[in-house]
N, C-alpha and C positions, 0 to 999 in steps of 0.2 A: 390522551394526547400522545400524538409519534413524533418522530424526527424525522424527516426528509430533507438529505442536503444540511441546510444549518438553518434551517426553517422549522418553528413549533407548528405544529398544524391540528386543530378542533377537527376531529371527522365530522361534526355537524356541518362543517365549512363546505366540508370536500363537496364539488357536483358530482352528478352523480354516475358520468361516462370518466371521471378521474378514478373512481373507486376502485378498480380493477389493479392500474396501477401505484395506488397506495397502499393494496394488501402488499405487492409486492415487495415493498419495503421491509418488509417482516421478516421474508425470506433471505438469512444471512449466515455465513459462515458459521457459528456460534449456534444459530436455532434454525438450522434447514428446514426441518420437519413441523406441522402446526396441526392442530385439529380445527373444524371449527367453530366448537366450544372456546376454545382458547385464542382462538384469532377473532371472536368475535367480541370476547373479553379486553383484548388488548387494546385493539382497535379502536373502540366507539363506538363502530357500524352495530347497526339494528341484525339481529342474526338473521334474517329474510332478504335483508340488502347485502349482507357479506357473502352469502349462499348465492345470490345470484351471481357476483363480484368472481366465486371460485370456479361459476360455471363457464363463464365466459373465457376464464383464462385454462380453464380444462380445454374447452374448444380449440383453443389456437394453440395446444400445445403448451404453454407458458408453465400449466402445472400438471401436476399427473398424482391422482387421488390412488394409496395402497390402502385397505382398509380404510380406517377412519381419520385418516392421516395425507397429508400433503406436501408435497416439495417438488420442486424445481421441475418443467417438464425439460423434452429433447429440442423444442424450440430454441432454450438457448444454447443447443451444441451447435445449432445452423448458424443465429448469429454471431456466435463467438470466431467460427471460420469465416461470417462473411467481416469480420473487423478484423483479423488477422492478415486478410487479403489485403485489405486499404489500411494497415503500421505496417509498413515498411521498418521503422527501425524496432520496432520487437520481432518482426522477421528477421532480421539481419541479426538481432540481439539471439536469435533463441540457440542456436547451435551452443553459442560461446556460454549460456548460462546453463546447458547440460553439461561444459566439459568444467565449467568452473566446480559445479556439484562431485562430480566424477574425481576430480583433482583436490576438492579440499571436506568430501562426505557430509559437505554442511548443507542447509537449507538456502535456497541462493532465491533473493525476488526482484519484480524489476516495477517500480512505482513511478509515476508521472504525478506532476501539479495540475489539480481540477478546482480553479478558483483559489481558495484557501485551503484545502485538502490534501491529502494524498493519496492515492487509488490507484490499488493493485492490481496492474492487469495479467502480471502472470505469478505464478508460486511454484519451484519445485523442492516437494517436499524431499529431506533429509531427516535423518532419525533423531528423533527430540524436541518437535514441533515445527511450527512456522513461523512467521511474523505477524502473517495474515492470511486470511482467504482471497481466492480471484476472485477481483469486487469490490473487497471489504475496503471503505475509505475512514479517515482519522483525520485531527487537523492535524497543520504541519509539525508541530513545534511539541505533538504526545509520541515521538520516534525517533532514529536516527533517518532514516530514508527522510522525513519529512523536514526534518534540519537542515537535510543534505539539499534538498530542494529549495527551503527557505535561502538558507545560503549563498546559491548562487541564481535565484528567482531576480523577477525587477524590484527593482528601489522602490519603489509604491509597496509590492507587496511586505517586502522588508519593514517597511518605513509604520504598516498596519499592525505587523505581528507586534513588534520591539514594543511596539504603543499599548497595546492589548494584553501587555505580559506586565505581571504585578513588579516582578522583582527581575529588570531587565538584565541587572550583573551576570548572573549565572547562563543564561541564555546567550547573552554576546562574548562574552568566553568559548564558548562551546563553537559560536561561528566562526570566531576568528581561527581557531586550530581546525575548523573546519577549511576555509577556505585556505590557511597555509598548508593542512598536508592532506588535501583531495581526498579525506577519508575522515566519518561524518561519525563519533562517538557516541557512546550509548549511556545512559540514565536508570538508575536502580529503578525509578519511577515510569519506566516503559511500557507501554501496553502491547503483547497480552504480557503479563508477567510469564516470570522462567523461563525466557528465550531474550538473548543477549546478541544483538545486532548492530552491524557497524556499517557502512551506506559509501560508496565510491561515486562520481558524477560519468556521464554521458553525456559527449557534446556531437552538435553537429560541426557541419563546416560552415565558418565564421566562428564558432565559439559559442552557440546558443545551447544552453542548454537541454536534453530530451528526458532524460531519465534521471532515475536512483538506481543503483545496481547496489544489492545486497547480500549478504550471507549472516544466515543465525545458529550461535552453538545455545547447545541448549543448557540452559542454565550460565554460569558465569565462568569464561572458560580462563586459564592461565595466561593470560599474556604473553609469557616471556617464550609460553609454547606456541603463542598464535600465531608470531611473524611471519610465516609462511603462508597460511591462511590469507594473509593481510596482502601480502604482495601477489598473490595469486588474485585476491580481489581486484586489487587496480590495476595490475596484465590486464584482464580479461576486458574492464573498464576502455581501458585504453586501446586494447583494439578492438572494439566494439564502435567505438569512435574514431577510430582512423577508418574502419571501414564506411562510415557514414562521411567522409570527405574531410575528417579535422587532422590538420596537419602542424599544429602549434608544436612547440615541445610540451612532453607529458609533465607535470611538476607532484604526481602522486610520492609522498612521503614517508611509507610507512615505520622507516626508525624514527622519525621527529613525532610522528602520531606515538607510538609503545613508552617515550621518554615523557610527554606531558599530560599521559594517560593518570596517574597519581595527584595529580594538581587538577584532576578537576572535579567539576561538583558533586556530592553523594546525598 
């Protein structure tokens, strides 16, 4: 059985023009590479039905067979440009998230809400890991980006997580210093572990929300030495969002975030 989405899925289920795109699913950050022996294992598919599944997506580019091994073909460097073309705001975001990196050495990422999710579409890496891979999706409420999101998401979604979460104290804590100081705090219990991230918001004009903007130090960095870092984060936030038409005052606060950093959950 795999996960697709937040869906369990039987591959006896899957038909069998879906099969192509439920190997794909395999293929992630964490396990690029597959043989398969071992995707055929994974998976459920019959190895005769997964073999065809690899051929079809060899075809179109989608995978690219090294030896006895598989990963990612150049198909998706074409799509990644033709969706780059049609976000506009991770166009307008990308300049400011090279100089954010450049300015504070860290790893910076920029996350969107897909349904209940959260899903990386861009990552530059900084020495000491990531958050995620481009792709890689979590629900909202296993990150800081994804808190960051919950936070200022709609009241339905809000209203689904809070419901769904066993021990809602520690979670509505975390939103509320979320949405008083526009900077979305981190949990010893974050995935992936050893990388420590803190989530700034991106709005449009009117005030909607687009993004998470990110940076991660690796491992658990000093505080009292991070404030820079911090207000570099929500600069870059902020105009990132003044360039997308939002013209509110900025209310990013990162001496009230460093001051109730100690008072919260571990």
């Amino acid at each position: 059985m795999n996960t697709v989405g937040s869906r369990a899925v039987e591959a006896p289920d899957i038909p069998t023009l879906e099969r192509p795109l439920y190997l794909l699913t395999f293929f992630t950050p964490r396990e690029p590479q597959w043989t398969l022996a071992h995707l055929t294992r994974a998976s459920g598919l019959p190895k005769a039905s997964c073999l065809r599944a690899l051929r079809v997506l060899e075809k179109y580019d989608l995978l690219q067979r090294e030896g006895d091994r598989y990963r990612l073909g150049s198909g998706f460097i074409a799509m990644k440009a033709h969706v780059q073309v049609h976000a506009p705001p991770l166009n307008v975001a990308l300049a400011h998230l090279e100089h954010l990196r450049e300015r504070t050495g860290l790893s910076v990422a920029w996350a969107v809400l897909d349904a209940q999710d959260t899903l990386y579409t861009e990552v530059l890496a900084g020495p000491g890991g990531t958050p995620a891979g481009v792709g890689e999706r979590r629900r909202v409420v296993l990150d800081a980006s994804g808190r960051l999101l919950l936070a200022f998401g709609t009241l339905s979604l809000r209203e689904a997580m809070f419901a769904a979460s066993g021990d809602r104290g520690p979670l509505e804590l975390l939103d509320q210093v979320t949405r008083r100081a526009w900077l979305s705090p981190p949990l010893p219990s974050d995935e992936p572990g050893g990388v420590t991230q803190v989530a700034a918001p991106v709005f449009r004009a009117g005030g909607t929300l687009v993004a998470a903007l990110s940076v991660s130090w690796p491992g658990r960095p000093v505080w009292t030495e991070a404030e820079d870092d911090l207000r570099a984060l929500s600069d870059a936030a902020r105009r990132v969002s003044q360039e997308m038409g939002y013209v509110r005052p900025w209310a990013g606060d990162a001496a009230f975030f460093l001051q109730v950093l100690d008072r919260l959950p571990r």
